[in-house]
C-alpha positions in Angstrom: -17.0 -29.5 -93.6 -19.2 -27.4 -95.7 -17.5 -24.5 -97.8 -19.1 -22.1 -95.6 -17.2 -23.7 -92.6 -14.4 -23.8 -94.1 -14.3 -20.8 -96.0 -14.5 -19.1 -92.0 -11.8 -21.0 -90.9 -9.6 -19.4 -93.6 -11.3 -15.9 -92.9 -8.2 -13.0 -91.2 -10.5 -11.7 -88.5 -9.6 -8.6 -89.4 -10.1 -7.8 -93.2 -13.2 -11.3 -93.0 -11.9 -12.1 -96.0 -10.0 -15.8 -97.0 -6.1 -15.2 -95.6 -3.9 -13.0 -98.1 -0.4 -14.0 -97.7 -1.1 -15.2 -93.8 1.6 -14.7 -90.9 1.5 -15.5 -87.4 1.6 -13.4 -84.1 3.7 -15.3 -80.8 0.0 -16.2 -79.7 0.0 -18.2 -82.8 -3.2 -16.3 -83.8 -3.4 -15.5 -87.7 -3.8 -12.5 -90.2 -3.3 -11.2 -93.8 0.3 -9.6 -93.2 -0.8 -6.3 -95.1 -3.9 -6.2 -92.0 -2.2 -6.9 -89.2 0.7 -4.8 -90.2 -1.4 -1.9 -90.5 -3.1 -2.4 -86.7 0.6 -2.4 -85.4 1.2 0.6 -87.1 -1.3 2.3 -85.5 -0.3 0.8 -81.8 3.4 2.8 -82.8 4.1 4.6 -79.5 1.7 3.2 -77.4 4.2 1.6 -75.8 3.2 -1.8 -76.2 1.7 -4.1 -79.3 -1.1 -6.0 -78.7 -3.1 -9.2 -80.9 -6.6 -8.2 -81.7 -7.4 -11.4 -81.2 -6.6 -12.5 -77.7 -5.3 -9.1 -76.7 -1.5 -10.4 -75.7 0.9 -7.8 -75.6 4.0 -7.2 -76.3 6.9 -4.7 -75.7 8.3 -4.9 -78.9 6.8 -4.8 -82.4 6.5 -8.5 -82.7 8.2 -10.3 -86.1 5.8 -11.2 -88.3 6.9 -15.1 -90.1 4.6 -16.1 -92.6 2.6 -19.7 -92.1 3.6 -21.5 -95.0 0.6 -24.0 -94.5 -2.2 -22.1 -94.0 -1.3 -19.7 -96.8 -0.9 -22.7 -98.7 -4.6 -24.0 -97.4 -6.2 -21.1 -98.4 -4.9 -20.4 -102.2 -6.0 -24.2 -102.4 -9.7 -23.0 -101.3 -9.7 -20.2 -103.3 -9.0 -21.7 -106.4 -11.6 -24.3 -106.0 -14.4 -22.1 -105.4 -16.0 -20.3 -108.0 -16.4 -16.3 -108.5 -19.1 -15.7 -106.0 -19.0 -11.7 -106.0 -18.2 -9.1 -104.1 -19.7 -10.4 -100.7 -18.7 -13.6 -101.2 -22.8 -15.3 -100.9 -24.3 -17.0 -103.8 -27.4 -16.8 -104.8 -29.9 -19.8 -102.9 -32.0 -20.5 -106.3 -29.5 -20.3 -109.6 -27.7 -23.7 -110.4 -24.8 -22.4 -111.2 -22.2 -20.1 -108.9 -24.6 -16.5 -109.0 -23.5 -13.5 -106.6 -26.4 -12.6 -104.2 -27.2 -9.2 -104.2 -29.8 -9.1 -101.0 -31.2 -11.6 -98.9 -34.9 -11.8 -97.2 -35.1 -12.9 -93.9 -38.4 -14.6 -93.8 -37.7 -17.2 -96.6 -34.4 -17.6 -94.9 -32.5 -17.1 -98.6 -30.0 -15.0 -101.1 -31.1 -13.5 -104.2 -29.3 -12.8 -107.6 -30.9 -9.9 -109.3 -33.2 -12.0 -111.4 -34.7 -13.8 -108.9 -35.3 -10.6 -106.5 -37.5 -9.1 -109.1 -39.7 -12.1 -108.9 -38.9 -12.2 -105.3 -40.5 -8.8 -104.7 -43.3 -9.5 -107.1 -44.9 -11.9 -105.1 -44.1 -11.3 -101.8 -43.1 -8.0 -99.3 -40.3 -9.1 -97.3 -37.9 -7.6 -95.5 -34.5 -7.6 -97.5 -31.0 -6.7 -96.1 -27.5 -7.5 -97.6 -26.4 -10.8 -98.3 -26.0 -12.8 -95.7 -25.4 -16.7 -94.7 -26.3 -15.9 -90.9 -29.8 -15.7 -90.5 -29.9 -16.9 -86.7 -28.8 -13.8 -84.7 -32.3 -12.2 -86.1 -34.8 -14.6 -84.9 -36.0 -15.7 -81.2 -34.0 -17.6 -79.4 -37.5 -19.3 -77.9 -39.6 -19.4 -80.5 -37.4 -19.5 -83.7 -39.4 -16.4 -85.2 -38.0 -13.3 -86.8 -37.3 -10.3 -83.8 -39.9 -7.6 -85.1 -40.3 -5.7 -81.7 -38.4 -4.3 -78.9 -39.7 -4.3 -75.6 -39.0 -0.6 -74.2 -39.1 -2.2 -70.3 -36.8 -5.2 -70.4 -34.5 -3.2 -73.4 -34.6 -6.4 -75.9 -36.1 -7.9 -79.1 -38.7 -9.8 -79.1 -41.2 -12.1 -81.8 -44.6 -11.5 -82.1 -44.9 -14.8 -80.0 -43.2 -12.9 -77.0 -45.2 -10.6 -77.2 -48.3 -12.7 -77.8 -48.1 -15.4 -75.2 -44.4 -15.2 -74.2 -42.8 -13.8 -71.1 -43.1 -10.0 -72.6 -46.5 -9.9 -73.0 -48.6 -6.8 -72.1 -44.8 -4.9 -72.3 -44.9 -2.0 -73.9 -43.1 -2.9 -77.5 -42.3 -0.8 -80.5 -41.6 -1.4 -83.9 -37.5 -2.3 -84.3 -37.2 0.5 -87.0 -39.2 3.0 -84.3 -37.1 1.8 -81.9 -34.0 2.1 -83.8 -34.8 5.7 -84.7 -35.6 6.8 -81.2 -32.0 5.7 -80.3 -30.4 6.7 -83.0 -31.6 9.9 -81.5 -30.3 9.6 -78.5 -27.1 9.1 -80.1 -27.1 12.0 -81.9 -27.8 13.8 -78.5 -24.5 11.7 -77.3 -22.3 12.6 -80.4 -23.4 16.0 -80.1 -21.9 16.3 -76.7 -19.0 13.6 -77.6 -18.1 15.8 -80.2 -16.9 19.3 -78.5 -15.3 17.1 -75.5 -13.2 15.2 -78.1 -12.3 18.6 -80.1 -11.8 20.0 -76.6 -9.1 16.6 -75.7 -7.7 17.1 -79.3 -6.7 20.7 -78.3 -5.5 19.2 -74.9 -3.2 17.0 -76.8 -2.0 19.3 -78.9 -1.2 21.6 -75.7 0.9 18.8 -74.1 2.7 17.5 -77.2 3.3 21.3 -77.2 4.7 21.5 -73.9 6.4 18.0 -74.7 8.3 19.7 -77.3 9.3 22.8 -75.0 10.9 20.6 -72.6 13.1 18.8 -75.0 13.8 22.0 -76.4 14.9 23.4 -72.9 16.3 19.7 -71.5 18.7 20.2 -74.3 19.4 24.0 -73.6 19.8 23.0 -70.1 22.4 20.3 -71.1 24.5 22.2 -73.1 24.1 25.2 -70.6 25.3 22.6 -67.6 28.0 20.8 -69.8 29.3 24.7 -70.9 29.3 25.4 -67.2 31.5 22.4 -65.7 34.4 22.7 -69.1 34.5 26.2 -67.7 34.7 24.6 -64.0 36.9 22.5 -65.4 39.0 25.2 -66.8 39.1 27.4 -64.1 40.0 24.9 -61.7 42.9 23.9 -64.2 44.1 27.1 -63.9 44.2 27.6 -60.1 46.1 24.1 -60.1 48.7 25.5 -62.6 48.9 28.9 -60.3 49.6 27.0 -57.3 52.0 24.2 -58.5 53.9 27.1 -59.6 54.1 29.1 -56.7 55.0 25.9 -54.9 57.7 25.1 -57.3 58.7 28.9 -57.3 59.1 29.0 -53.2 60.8 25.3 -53.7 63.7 26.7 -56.2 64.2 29.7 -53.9 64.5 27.8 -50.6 66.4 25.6 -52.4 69.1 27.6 -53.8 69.5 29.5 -50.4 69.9 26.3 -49.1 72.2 25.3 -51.8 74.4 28.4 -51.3 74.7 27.7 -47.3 75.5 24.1 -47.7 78.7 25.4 -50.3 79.7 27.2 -47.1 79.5 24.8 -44.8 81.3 23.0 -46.9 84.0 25.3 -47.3 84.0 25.6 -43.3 83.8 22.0 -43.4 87.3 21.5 -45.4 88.6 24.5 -43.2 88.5 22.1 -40.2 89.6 19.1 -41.5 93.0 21.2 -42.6 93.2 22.3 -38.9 92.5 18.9 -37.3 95.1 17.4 -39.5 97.3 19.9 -39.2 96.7 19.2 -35.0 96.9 15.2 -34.9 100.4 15.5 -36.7 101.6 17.8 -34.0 100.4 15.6 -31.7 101.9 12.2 -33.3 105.3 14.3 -32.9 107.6 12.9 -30.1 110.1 15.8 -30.2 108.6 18.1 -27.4 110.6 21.3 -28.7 109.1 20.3 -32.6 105.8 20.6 -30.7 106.2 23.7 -29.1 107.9 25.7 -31.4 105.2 24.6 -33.8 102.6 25.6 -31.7 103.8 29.2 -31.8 104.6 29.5 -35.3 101.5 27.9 -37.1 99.4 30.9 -37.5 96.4 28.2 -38.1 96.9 26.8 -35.1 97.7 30.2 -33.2 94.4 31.7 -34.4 92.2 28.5 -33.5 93.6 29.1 -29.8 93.1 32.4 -30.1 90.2 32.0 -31.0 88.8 30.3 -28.9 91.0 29.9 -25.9 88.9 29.5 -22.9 85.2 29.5 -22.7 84.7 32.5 -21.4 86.7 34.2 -24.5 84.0 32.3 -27.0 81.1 33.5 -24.9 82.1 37.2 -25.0 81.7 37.1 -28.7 78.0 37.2 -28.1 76.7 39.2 -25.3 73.5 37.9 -25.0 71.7 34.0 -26.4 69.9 36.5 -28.9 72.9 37.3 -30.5 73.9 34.2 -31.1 70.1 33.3 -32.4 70.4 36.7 -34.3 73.5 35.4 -36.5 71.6 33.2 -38.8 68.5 33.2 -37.5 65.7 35.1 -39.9 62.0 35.3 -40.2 60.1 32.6 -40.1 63.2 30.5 -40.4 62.9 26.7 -39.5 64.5 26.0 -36.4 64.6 22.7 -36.4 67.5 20.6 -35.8 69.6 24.5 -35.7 72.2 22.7 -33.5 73.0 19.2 -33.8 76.0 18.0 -31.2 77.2 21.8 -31.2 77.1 22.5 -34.7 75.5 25.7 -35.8 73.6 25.1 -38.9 72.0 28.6 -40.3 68.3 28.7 -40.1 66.6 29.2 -43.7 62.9 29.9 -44.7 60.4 27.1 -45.7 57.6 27.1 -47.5 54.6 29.5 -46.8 51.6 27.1 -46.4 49.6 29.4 -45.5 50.0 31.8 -48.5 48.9 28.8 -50.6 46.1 27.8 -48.6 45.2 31.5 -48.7 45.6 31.5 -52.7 43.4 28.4 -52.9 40.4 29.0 -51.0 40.8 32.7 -52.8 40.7 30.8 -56.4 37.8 28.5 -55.1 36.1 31.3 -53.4 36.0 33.1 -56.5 35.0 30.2 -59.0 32.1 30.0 -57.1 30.7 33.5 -57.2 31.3 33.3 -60.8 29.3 29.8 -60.5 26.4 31.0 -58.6 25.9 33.9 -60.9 25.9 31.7 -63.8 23.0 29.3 -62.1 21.0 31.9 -60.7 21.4 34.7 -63.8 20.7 38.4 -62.1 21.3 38.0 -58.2 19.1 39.9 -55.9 21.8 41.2 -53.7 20.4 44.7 -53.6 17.0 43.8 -52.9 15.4 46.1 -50.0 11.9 46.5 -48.7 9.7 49.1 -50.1 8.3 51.8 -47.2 5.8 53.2 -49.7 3.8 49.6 -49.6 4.2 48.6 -45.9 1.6 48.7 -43.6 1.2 50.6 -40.8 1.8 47.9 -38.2 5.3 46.8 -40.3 8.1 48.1 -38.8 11.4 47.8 -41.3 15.2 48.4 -40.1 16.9 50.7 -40.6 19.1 49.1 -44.1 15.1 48.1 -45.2 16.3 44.7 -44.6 14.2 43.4 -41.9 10.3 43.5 -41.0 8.7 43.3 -37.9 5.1 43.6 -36.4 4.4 46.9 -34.2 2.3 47.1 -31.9 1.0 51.0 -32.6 0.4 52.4 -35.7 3.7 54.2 -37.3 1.3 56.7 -39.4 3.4 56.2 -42.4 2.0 58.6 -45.2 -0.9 57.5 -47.0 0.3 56.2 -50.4 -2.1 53.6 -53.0 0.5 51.2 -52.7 0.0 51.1 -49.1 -1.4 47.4 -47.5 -4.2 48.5 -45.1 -5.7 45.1 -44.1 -2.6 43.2 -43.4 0.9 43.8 -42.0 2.4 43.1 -45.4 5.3 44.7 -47.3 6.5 44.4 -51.0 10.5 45.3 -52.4 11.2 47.9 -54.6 12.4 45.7 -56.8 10.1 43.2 -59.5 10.9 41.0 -61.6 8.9 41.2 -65.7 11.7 38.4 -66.6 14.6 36.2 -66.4 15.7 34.1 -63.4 16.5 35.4 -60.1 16.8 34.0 -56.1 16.6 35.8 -52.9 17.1 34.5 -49.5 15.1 35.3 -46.5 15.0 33.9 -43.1 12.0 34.3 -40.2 11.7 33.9 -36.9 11.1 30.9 -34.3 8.1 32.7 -32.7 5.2 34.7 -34.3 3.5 34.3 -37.5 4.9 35.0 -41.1 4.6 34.7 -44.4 7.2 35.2 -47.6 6.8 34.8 -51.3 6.0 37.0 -54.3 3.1 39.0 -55.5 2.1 41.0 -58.4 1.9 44.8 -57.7 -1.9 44.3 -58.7 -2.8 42.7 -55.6 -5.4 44.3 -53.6 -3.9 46.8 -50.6 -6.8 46.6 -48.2 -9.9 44.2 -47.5 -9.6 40.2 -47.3 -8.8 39.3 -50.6 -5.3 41.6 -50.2 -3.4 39.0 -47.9 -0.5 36.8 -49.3 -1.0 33.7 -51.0 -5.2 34.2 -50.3 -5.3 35.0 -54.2 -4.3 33.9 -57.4 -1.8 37.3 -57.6 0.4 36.2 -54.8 2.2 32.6 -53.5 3.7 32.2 -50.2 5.6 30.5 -47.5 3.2 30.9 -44.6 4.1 30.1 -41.0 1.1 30.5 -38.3 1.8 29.8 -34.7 3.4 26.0 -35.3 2.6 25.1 -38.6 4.4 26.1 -42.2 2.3 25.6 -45.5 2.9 26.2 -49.2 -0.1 29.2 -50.1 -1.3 30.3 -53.2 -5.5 31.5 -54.4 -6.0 30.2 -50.5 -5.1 26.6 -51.3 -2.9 25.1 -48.4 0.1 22.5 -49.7 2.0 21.4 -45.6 5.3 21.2 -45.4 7.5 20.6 -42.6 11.1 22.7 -43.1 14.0 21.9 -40.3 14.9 25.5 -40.4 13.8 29.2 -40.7 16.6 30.0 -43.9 15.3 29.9 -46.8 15.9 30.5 -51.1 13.2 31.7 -53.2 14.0 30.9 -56.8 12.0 32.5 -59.4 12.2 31.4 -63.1 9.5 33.9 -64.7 9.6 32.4 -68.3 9.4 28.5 -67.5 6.6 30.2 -64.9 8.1 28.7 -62.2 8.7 29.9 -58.6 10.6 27.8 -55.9 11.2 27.5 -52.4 14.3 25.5 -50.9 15.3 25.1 -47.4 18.7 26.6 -46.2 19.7 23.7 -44.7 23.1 21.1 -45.3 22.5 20.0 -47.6 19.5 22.4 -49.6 16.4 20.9 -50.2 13.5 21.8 -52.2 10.1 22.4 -50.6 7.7 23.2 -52.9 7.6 24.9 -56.6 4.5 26.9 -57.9 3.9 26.3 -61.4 2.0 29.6 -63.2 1.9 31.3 -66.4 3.1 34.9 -64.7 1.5 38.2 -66.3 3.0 40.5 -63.8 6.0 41.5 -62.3 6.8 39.9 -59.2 7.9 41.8 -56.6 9.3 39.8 -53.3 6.6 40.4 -50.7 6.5 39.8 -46.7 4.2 39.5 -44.0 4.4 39.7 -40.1 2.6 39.3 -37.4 2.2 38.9 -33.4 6.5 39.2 -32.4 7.5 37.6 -35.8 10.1 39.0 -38.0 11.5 38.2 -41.4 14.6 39.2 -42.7 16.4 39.2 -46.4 19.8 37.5 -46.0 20.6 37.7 -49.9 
């Protein structure tokens, strides 16, 4: 193999120069570890590496191990081969190792410095650097030097093409004509290239720009939503504690009464086993004047007949069944099991369920107020149609809630905020910041339209209806069909319901419609860098209505 050969064999494709310290890619292709390292670093976050070779990717920066042999190959070469220079050609006509400094295409050779002096005594050739590769400038067909280009079939061509070849009586130039007429083309190109790349710098910029915002708010957002469940957390803690308490509190109380009344039954209890003792030995007596003359003089057993000596005598003690209820029985007592095979047992309170169910969708109720305020900031709860603004046609309820198409003109007086052209209304309220919601609903007939529009948008003419211009956005319902509006672009969408939440978010620029239904769901969002207040506007037509629920 000659040392040319082999000397491109041992060339990194990269530097074309013998390997320097060679590694290996997984493709097994090789390069000089200090030029391959520096491609992959400029393929860092790319998302994928890539040989610049064969093109094979990979997900990963690939390892880099070094090939022992090859390394070892070239170091070999290189010492064997003498100094040749800078470019690495040697001079065609010195005997010994010379650097070439240019080389002439027509003779086909290098030249050292001493022999291009005499070189360019005798002879005007064409010179360019030093070179070993003189085929890629000469005909394929004929083996001559290219010294034209044909300017109809776009290639270069001998004189022999252009002689007797297949390009003959083509219109040919001179290459360096040529080369200068598209060079100046090029320069055309670069001088359009140029603005459209500053122009895609400045667009790169922008995004890594907004890149950076949305880290900046992703991580605001995170700590604003992990801030918001502790206090969840919290909150719900506390409602737990408050209502384990109160059950434990009503527990001890019923408990202790029922303590107390189970002492006096017990008392009771020991009462009558005294008595029926006292009884059975009377009647185990066989003496029958024993058992009568006790009879009479145990006052126990005196009073216990006494007491009860015929029916009739225990039912006179209450006059009515209420008054025997009334005895022990109190409010919202348990009843349950009060008489068990003719025992009385006292009725006693139990627990008040319903107080804590009451106490616990209170607590929830009222974390979730305090939730809702905390998602949506500044609520519009007092948000009410503005008279000044609506139309003619736009009749509004009495509480400015509600607006509805009228037939005749109302004759409202005449006011520059007023809308002329359409049946359109705006709040008194706008919005210059922060991040509000208001809820709306419209009707199942007639046509309609809510949204938001800056108090700049025109009152009369066509360019004054909502969502026709870039100062206003809008749900829009016509007849059957519901679209997304905004600068008169239509965006479909196909809601299940006619409830709906308008979410605004003026400094992400950001304005949202959601669809009241279970459970929410997002519609559409409008995406605009807001200049303007935004005032909540509505529009009505044919027997449609629209209505603020929030």
């Amino acid at each position: 193999m000659a040392a040319a050969d082999l000397r491109d064999e041992l060339s990194c494709s990269i530097c074309l120069s013998v390997y320097t310290d060679p590694v290996s890619l997984p493709c097994s292709h090789n390069f000089c570890r200090g030029c391959i390292g520096g491609v992959l670093g400029t393929q860092e976050g790319s998302g994928a590496y890539s040989c610049p070779e064969c093109r094979a990717e990979y997900r990963e920066r690939p390892a880099l191990p070094r090939n022992r042999t090859l390394g070892n190959i070239a170091e070999r070469f290189l010492s064997a081969q003498p100094e040749p220079g800078e470019t690495g050609i040697l001079c065609t006509y010195c005997d010994s190792p010379v650097a070439a400094v240019k080389s002439c295409e027509q003779c086909e050779t290098s030249l050292c410095d001493t022999h291009l002096h005499k070189h360019n005594k005798s002879v005007r050739h064409v010179l360019t650097e030093p070179t070993n590769s003189f085929m890629g400038k000469k005909c394929s067909t004929h083996s001559e030097f290219l010294k034209y280009y044909c300017c109809e079939d776009l290639v270069c061509v001998c004189v022999s093409c252009c002689l007797a070849g297949g390009h003959r009586g083509h219109r040919v130039e001179l290459l360096s004509e040529a080369s200068e007429k598209k060079k100046e083309k090029l320069r055309k190109v670069l001088e359009k290239l140029s603005p459209e790349r500053e122009e895609t710098e400045r667009g790169a910029q922008r995004l890594q720009e907004r890149r950076r915002d949305v880290a900046e708010r992703a991580a605001g957002e995170t700590e604003r939503v992990t801030a918001l469940f502790r206090d969840i957390r919290e909150e719900l803690e506390a409602l737990e504690k408050r209502l384990l308490s109160d059950i434990s509190r009503q527990k001890e109380e019923i408990s202790l009464q029922l303590t107390e009344l189970i002492q006096q039954l017990e008392i009771k209890k020991d009462e009558l086993s005294g008595k029926i003792q006292h009884i059975e030995e009377l009647c185990n007596m066989a003496a029958p004047l024993t058992v009568l003359q006790e009879q009479w003089e145990s006052d126990g057993a005196a009073d216990n007949e006494e007491e009860y000596d015929t029916e009739e005598d225990k039912d006179e003690e209450y006059d009515t069944e209420e008054d025997k209820d009334e005895e022990y029985d109190t409010e919202g007592a348990d009843t349950e099991g009060r008489e068990t095979e003719g025992i009385k047992v006292p009725a006693v309170g139990n627990l008040d369920v319903d107080r804590i169910s009451e106490t616990l969708l209170t607590g929830l109720a009222g974390i979730v107020t305090g939730i809702k305020g905390r998602i949506y900031g500044q609520e519009a709860t007092d948000l009410v149609l503005d008279i000044n603004t609506a139309s003619d046609y736009v009749a509004l309820s009495e509480d400015r809630k509600t607006a509805s198409r009228s037939e005749t003109a109302l004759c409202y007086p005449h006011t520059p905020e007023r809308f002329i052209e359409y049946a359109q209304v705006l709040s008194t309220r706008g919005f210059p910041s922060g991040r509000h919601y208001w809820e709306v609903e419209g009707s199942e007939s007639g046509s309609w339209a809510v949204g938001a529009a800056y108090p700049s948008i025109e009152r009369e003419g066509d360019k004054s209806g909502l969502g026709i211009t870039i100062e206003s956005w809008g749900l829009c319902k016509y007849h059957d069909n519901i679209n997304m509006l905004h600068d008169s672009i239509e965006t479909p969408v196909s809601p299940s319901c006619r409830r709906f939440r308008i979410s605004l978010d003026y400094e992400a620029g950001h304005l949202s419609f959601y669809e009241l239904s279970e459970p929410i769901r997002h519609l559409h969002t409008f995406t605009a860098s807001f200049t303007e207040p935004l005032h909540p506007a509505f529009y009505v037509n044919g027997n449609g209505w629209v209505r603020i629920c929030s």
